[in-house]
N, C-alpha and C positions, 0 to 999 in steps of 0.2 A: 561455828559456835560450840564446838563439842568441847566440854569440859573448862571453859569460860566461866571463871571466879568476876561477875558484876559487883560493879559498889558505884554508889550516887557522889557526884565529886558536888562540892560547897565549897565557894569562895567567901572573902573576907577581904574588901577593899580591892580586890580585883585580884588579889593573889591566893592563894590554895589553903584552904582551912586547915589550922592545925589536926582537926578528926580527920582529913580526907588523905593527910599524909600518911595517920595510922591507917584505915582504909588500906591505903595503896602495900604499906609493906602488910597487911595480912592476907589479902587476894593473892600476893604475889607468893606469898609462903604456902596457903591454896595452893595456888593453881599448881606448887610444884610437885606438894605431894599427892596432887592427882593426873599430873602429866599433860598439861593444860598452859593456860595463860591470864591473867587478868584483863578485864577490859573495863573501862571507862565509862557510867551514863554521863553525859552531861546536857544537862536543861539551861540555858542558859543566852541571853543574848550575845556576849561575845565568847561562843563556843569553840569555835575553832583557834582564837587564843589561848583560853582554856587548856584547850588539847596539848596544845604546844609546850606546855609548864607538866601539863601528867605523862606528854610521852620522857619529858627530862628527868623522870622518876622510875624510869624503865619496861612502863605500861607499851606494851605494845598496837592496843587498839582503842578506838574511842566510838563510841556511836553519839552523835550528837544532834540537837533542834537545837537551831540558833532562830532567837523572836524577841523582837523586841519588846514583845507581850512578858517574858521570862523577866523582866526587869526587878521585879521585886518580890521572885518568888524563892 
């Protein structure tokens, strides 16, 4: 966890929200100039899809809760 740039991922239609895309390249401009990485919340029922679309954005980690309580949150 040492020097891990977090940001909360939001989808839109099941695909990645235009803010979480910004999100991603800011963590990732983070984490480099502190020598680090970005990683991923995501709250969400289908989490681990999720994952799968922010590791394509060159996130290297995601912590996830997948619920189907998350459904409309």
């Amino acid at each position: 966890m040492a020097n891990e740039i977090w940001f909360n991922v939001e989808t839109v239609g099941g695909e990645l929200a235009a803010s979480t895309k910004e999100l991603i390249a800011k963590a990732r401009e983070l984490a480099a100039a502190l020598g680090g990485a970005p990683a991923a919340l995501i709250l969400h029922p289908q989490a681990s899809r999720v994952a799968e679309q922010v590791f394509g954005y060159g996130v290297p980690k995601a912590y996830i809760v997948e619920n189907g309580a998350l459904e409309h949150y």
